[in-house]
N, CA, C and O atoms as a DFTB+ gen file, in Angstrom:
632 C
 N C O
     1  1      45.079      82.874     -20.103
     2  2      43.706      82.946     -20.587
     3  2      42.975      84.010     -19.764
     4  3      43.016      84.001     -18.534
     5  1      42.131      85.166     -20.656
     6  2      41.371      86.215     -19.700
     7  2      40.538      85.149     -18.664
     8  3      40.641      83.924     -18.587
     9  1      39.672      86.087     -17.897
    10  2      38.939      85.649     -17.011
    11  2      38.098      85.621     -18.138
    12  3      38.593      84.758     -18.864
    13  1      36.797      86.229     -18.857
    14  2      36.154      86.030     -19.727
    15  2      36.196      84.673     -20.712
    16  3      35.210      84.111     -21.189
    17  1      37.472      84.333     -20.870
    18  2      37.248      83.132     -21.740
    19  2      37.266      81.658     -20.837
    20  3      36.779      80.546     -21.041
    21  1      38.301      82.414     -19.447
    22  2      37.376      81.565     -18.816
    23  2      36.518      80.879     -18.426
    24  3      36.546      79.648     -18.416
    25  1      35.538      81.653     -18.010
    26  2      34.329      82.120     -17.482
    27  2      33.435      80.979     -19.010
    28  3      32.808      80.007     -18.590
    29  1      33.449      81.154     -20.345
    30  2      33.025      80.900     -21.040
    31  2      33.642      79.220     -21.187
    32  3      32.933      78.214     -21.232
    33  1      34.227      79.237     -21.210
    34  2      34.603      77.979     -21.410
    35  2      34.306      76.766     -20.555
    36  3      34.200      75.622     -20.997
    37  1      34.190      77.101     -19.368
    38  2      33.179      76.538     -18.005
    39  2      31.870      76.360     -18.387
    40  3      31.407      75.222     -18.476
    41  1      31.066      77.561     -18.678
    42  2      29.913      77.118     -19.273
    43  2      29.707      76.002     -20.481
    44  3      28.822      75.154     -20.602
    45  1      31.028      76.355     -21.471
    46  2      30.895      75.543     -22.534
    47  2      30.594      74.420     -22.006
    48  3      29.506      73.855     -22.119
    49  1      31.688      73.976     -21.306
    50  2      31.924      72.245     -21.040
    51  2      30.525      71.909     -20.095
    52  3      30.209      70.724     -19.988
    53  1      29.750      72.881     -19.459
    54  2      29.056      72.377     -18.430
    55  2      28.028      71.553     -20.046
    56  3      27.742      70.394     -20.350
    57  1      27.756      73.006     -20.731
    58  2      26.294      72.951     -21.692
    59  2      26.872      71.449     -22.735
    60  3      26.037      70.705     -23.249
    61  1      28.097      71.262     -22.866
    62  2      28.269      69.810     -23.143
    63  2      28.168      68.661     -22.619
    64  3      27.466      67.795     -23.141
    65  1      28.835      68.460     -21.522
    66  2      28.475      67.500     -20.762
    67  2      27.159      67.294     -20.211
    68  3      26.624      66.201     -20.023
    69  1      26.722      68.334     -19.989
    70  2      25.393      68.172     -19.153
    71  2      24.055      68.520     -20.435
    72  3      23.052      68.938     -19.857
    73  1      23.913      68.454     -21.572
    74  2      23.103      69.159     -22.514
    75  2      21.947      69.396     -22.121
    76  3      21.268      68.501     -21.617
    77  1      21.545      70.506     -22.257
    78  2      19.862      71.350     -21.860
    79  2      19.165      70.960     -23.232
    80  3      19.595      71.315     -24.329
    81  1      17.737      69.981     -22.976
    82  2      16.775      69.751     -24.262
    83  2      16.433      71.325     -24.903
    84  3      16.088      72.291     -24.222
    85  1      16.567      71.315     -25.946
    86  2      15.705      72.515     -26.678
    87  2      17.548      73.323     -27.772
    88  3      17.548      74.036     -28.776
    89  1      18.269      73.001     -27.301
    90  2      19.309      73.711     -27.968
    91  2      20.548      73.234     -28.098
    92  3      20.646      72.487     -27.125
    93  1      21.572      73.190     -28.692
    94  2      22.604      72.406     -28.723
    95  2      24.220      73.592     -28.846
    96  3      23.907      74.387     -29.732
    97  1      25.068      73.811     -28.551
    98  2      26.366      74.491     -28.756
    99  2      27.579      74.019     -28.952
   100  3      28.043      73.234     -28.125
   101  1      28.226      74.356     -29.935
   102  2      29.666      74.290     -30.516
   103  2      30.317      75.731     -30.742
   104  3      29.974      76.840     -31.153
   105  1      31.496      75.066     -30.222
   106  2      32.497      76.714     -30.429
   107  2      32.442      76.382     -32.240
   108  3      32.184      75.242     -32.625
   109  1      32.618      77.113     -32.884
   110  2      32.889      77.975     -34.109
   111  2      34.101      77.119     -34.240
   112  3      34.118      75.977     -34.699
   113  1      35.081      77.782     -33.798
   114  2      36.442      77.403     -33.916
   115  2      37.487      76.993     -32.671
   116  3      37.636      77.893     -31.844
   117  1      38.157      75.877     -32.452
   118  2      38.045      75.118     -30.773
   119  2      38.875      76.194     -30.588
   120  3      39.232      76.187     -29.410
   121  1      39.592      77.574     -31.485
   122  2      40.412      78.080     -30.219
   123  2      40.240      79.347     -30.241
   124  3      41.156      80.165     -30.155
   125  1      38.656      79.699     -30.398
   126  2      38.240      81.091     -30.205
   127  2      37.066      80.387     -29.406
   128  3      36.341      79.525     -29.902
   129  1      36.901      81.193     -27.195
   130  2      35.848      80.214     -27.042
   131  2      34.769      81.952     -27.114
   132  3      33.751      81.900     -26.424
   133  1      34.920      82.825     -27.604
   134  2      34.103      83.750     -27.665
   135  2      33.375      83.811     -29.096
   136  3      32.782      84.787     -29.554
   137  1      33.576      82.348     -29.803
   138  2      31.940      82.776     -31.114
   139  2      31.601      80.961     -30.907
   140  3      32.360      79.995     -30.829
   141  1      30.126      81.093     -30.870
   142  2      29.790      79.932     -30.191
   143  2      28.218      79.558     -31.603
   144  3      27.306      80.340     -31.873
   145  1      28.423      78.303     -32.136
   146  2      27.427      78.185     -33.180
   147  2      26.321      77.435     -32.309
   148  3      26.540      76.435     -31.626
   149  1      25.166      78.049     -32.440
   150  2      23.823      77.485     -31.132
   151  2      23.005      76.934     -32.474
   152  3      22.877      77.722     -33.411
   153  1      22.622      76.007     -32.549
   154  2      21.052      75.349     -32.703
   155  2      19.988      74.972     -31.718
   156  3      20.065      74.275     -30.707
   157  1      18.837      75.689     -32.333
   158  2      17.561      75.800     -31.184
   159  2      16.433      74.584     -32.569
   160  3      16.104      74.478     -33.750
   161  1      16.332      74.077     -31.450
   162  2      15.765      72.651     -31.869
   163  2      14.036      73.156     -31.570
   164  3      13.590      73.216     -30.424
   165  1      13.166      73.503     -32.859
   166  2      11.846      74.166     -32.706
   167  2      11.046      73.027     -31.010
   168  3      11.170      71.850     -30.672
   169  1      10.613      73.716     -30.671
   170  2       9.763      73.262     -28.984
   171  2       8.459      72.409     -29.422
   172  3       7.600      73.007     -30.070
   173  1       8.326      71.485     -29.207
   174  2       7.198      70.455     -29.335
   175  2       5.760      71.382     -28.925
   176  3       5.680      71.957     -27.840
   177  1       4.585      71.432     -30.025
   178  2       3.304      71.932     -29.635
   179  2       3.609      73.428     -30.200
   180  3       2.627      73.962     -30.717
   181  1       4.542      74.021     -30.190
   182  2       4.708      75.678     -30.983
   183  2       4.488      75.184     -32.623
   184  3       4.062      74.089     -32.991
   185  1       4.847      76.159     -33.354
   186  2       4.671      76.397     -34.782
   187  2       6.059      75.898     -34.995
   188  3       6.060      75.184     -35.999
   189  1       7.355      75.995     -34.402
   190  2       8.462      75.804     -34.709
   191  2       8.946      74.213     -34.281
   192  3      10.084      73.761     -34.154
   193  1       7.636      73.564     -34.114
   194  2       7.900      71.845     -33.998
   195  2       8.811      71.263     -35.366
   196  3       8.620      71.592     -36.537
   197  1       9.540      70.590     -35.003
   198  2      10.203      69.680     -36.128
   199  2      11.330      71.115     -37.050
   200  3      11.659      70.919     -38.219
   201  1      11.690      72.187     -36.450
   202  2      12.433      73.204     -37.344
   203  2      13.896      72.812     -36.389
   204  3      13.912      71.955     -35.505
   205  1      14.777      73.442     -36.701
   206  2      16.225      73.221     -36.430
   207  2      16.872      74.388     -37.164
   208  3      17.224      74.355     -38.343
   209  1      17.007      75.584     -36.209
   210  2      17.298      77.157     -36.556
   211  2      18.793      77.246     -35.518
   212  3      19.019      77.192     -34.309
   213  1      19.667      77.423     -36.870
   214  2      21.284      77.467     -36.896
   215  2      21.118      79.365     -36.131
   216  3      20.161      80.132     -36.242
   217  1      22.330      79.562     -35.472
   218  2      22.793      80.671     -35.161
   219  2      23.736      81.254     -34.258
   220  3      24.149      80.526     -33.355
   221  1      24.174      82.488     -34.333
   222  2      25.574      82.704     -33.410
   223  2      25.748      83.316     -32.225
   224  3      25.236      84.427     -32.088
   225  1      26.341      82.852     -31.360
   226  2      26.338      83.680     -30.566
   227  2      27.763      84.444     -30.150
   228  3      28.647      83.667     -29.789
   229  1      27.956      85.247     -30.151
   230  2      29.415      85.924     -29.966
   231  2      29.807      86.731     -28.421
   232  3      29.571      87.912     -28.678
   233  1      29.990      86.704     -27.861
   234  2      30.519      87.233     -26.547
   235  2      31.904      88.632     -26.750
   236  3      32.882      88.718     -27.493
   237  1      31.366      89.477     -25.745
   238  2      32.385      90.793     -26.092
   239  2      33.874      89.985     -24.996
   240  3      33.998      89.017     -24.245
   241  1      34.702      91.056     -25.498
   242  2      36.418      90.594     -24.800
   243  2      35.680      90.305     -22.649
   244  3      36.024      89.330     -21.980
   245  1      34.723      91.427     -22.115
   246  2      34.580      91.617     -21.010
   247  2      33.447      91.292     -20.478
   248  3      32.866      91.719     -19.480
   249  1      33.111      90.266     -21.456
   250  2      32.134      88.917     -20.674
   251  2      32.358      88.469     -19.513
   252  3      33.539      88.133     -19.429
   253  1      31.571      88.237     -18.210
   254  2      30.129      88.607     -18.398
   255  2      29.525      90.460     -17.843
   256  3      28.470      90.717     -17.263
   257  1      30.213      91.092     -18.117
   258  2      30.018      92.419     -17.506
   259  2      28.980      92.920     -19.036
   260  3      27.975      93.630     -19.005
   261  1      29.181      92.722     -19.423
   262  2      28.179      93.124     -21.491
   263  2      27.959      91.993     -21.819
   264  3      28.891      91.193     -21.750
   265  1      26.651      91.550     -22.286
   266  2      26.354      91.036     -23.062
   267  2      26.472      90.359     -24.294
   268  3      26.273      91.098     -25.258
   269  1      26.710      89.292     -24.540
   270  2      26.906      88.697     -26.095
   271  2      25.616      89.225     -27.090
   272  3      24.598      89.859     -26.811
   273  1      26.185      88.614     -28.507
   274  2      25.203      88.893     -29.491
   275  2      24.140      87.567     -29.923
   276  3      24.273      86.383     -29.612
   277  1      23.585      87.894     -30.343
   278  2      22.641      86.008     -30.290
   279  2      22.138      86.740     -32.149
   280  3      21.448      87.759     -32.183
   281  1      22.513      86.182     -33.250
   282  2      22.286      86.589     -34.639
   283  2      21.439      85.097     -35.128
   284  3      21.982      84.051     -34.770
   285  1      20.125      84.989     -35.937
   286  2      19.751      83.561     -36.886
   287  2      21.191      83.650     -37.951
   288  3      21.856      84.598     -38.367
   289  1      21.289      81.869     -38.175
   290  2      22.205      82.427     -39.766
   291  2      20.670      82.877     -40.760
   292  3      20.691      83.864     -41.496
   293  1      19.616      82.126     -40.645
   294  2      18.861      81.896     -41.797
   295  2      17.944      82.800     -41.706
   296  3      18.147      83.605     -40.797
   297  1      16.829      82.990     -42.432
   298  2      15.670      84.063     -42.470
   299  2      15.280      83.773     -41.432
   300  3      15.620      82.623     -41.153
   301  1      14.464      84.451     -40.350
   302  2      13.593      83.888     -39.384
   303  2      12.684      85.184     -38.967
   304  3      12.870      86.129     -38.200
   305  1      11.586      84.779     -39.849
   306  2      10.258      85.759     -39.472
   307  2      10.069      86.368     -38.132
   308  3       9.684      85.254     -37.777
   309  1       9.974      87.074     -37.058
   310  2       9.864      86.919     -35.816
   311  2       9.357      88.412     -35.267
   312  3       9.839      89.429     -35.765
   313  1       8.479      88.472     -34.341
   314  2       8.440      89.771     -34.284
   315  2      10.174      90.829     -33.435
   316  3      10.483      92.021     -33.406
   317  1      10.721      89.770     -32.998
   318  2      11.863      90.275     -32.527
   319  2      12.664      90.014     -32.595
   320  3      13.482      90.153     -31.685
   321  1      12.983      89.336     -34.008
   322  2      14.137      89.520     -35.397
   323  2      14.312      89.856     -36.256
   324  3      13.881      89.532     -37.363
   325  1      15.578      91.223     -35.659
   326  2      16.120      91.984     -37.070
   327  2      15.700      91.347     -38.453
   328  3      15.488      90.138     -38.535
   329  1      15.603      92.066     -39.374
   330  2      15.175      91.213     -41.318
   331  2      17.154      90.543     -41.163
   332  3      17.397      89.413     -41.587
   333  1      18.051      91.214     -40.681
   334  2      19.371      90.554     -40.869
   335  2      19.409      89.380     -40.109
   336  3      20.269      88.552     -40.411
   337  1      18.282      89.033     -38.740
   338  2      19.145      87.859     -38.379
   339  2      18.834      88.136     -36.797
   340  3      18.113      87.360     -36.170
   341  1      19.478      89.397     -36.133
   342  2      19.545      89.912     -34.761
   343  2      18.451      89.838     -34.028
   344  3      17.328      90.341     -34.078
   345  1      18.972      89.159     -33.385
   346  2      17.988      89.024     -31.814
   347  2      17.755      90.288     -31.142
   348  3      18.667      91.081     -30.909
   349  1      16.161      90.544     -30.732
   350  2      16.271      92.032     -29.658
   351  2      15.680      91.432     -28.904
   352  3      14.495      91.234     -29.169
   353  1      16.173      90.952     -27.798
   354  2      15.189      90.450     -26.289
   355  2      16.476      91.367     -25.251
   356  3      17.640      91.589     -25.584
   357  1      15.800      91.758     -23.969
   358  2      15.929      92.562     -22.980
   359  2      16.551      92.070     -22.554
   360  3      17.471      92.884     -22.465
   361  1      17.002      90.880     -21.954
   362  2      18.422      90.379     -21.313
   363  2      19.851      90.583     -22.473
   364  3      20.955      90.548     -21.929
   365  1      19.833      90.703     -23.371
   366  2      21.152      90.820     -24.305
   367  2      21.330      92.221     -24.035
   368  3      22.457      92.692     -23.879
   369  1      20.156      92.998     -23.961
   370  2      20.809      94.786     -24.048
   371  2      21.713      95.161     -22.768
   372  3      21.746      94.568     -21.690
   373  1      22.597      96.553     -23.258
   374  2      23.513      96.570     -22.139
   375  2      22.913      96.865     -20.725
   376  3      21.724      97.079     -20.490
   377  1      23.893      96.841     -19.863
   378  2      22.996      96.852     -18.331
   379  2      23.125      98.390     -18.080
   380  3      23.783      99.315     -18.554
   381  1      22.083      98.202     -17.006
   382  2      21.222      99.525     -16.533
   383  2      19.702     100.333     -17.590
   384  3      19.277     100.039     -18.707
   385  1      19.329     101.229     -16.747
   386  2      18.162     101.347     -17.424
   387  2      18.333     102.034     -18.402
   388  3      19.405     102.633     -18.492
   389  1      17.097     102.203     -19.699
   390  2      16.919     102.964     -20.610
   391  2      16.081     103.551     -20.669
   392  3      15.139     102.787     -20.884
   393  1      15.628     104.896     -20.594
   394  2      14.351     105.437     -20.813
   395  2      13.947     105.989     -21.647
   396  3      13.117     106.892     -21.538
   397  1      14.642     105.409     -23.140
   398  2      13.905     105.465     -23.873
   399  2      13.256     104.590     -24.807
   400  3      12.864     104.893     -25.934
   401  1      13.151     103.067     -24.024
   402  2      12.846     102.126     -24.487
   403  2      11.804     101.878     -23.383
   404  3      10.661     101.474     -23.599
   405  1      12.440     102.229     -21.900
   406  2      11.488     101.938     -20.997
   407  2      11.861     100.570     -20.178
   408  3      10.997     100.089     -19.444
   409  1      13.007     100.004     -20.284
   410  2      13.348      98.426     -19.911
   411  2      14.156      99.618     -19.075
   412  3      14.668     100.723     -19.259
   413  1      13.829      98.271     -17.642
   414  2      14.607      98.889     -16.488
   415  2      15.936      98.128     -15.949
   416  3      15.965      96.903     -16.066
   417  1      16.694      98.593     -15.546
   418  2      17.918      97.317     -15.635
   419  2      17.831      95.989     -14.907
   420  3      18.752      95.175     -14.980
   421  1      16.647      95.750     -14.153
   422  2      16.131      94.599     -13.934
   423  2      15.811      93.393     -14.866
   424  3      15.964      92.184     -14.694
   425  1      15.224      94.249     -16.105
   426  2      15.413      93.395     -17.219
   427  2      15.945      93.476     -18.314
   428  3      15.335      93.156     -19.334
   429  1      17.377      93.986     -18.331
   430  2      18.411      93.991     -19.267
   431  2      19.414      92.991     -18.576
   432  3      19.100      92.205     -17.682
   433  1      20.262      93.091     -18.947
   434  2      21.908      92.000     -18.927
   435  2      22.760      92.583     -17.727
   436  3      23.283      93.632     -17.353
   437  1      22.595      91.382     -17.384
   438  2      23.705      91.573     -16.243
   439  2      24.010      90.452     -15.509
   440  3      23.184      89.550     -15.365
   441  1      25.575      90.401     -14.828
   442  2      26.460      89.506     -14.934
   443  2      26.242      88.220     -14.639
   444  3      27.059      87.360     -14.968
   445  1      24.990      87.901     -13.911
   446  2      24.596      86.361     -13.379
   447  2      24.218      86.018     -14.712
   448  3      24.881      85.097     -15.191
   449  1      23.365      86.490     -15.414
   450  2      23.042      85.442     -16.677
   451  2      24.553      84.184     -17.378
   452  3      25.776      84.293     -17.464
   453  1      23.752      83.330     -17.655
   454  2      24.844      82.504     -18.170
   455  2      24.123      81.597     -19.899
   456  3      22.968      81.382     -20.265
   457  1      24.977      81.407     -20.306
   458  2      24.724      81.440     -21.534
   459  2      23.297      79.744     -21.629
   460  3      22.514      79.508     -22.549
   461  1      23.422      79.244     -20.813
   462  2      22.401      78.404     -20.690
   463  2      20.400      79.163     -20.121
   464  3      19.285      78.646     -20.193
   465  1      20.871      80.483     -19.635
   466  2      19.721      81.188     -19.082
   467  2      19.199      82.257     -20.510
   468  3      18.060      82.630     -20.787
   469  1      20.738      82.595     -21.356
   470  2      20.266      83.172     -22.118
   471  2      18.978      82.351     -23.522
   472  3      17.956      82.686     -24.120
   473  1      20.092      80.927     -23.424
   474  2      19.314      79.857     -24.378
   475  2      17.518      80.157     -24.210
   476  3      16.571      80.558     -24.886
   477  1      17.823      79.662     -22.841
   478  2      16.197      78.838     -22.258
   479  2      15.678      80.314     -22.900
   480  3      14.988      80.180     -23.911
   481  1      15.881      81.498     -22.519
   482  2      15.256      82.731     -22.788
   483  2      14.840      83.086     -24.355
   484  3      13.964      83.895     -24.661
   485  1      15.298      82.648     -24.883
   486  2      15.355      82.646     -26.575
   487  2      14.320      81.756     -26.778
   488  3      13.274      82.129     -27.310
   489  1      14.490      80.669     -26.427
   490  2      13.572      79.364     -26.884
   491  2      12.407      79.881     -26.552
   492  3      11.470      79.737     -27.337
   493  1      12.215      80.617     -25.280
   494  2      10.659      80.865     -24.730
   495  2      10.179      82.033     -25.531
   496  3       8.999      82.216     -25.828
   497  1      11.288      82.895     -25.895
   498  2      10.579      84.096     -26.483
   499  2      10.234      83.516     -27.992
   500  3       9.110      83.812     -28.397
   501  1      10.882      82.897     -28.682
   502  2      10.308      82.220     -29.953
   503  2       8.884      81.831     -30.205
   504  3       8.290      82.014     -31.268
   505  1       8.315      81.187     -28.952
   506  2       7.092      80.885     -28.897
   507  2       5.969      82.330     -28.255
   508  3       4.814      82.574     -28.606
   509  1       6.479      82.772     -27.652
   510  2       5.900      83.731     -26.948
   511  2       6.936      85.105     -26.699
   512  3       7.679      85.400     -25.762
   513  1       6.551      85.913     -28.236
   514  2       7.256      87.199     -28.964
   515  2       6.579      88.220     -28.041
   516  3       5.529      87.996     -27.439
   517  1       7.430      89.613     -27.975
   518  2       7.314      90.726     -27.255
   519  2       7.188      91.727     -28.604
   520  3       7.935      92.207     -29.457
   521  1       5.465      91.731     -28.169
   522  2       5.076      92.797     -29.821
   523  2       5.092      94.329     -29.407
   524  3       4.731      95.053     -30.335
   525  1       5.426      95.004     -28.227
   526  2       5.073      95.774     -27.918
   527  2       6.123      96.622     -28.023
   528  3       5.891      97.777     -27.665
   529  1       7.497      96.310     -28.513
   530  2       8.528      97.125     -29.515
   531  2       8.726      96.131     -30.569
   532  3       8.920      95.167     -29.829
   533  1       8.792      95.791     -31.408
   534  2       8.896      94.629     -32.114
   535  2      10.154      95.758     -32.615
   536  3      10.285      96.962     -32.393
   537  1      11.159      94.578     -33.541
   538  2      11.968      94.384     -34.041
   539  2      12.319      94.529     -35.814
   540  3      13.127      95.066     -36.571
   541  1      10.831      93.452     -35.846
   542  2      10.341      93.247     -36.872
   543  2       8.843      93.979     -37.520
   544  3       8.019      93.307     -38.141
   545  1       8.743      94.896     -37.349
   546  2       6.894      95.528     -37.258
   547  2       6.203      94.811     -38.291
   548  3       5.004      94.751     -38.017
   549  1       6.565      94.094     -39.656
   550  2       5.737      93.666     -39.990
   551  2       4.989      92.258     -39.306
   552  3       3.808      91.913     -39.346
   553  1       5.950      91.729     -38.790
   554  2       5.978      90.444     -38.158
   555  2       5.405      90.365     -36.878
   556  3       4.614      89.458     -36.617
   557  1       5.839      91.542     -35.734
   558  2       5.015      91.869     -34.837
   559  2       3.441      92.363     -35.216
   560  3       2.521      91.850     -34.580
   561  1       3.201      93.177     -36.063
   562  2       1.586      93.807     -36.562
   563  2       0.911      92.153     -37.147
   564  3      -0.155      91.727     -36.705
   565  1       1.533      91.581     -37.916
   566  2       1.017      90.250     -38.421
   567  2       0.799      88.925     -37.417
   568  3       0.282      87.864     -37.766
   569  1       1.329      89.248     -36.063
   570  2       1.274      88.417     -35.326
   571  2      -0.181      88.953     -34.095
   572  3      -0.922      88.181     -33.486
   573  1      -0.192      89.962     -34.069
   574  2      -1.610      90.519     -33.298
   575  2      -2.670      90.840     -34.162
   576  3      -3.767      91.112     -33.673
   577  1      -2.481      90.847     -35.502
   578  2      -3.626      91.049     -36.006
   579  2      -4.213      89.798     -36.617
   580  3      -5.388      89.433     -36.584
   581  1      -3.297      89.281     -37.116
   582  2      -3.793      87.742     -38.033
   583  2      -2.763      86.907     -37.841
   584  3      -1.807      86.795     -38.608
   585  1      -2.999      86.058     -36.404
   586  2      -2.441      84.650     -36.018
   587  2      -2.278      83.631     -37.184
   588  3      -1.292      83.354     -37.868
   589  1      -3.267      83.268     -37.192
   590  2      -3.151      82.601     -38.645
   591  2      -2.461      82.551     -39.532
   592  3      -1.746      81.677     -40.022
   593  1      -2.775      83.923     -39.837
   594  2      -1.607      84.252     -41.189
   595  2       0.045      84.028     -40.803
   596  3       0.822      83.399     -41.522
   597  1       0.379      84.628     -39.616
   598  2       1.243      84.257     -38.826
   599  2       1.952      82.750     -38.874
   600  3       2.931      82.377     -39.520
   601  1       1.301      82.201     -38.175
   602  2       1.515      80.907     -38.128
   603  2       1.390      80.019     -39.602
   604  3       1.843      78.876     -39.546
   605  1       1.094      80.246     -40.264
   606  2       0.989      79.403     -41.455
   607  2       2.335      80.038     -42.184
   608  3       2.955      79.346     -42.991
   609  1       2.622      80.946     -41.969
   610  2       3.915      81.592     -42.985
   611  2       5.200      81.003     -41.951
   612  3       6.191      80.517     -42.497
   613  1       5.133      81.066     -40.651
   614  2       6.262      80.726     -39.818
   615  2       6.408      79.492     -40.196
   616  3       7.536      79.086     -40.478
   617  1       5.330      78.681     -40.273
   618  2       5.318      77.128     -40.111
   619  2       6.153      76.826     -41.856
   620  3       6.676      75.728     -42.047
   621  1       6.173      77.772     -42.845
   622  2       6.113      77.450     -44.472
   623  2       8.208      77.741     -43.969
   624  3       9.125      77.480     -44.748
   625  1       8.349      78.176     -42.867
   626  2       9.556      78.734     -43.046
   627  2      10.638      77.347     -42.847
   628  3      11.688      77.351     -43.489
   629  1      10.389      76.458     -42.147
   630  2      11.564      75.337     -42.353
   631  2      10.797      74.465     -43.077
   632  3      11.279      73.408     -43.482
């Protein structure tokens, strides 16, 4: 077994045995541990109370040195989700800096993250989106200009 699936499979069993409130994980398939099916259980008091948003997460062969992918299966309005699905938050991108995004490799990916840090990180950005590259521009522009509108369309979404 690589070190990578290693490495993953440790986490698996920890995030089972030990389950973190807000999200839940299953391997895909018990004998691939690099595609991992996550449900993020919407956060009590957000717009995404009472929702239950399916999605994947996939890990490269040379985990944890790169980053996995974090994809919704379902629509999910967001200012920093792809219209396909794709997650863009700053810990998934590859490590070191970019200057032309401006994220410094302090806050991109790199090897301490563990797939329980990436969770918690998702869950928080759900409630509290990064509009200042959005992903999504209609969704980011609709979220600083008309909350409301925002929130009443997120909330229509589960």
């Amino acid at each position: 077994m690589s070190s990578a699936a290693n490495i993953l499979l440790k986490q698996f069993k920890e995030l089972t045995s030990n389950p973190v409130p807000g999200f839940t994980v299953a391997l895909r398939d018990e004998d691939n541990v690099f595609e991992w099916d996550v449900g993020i259980i919407g956060a009590p008091n957000t717009i995404y109370e009472g929702g239950y948003f399916k999605a994947t997460l996939k890990f490269p062969n040379d985990y944890p040195f790169n980053p996995p992918t974090f994809k919704f299966n379902n629509e999910f309005f967001h200012p920093n989700v792809y219209i396909d699905g794709r997650l863009c938050i700053s810990i998934l991108h590859p490590p070191g800096d970019d200057p032309t995004s401006g994220e410094t490799a302090a806050e991109r990916w790199n090897p301490t993250q563990s797939v329980e840090s990436i969770l918690i990180s998702i869950v928080s950005l759900m409630s509290d989106p990064n509009c200042s590259s959005p992903a999504n521009v209609d969704a980011g522009v609709m979220y600083r200009l008309d909350r409301e509108a925002y929130n009443s369309l997120v909330r229509c979404e589960y």
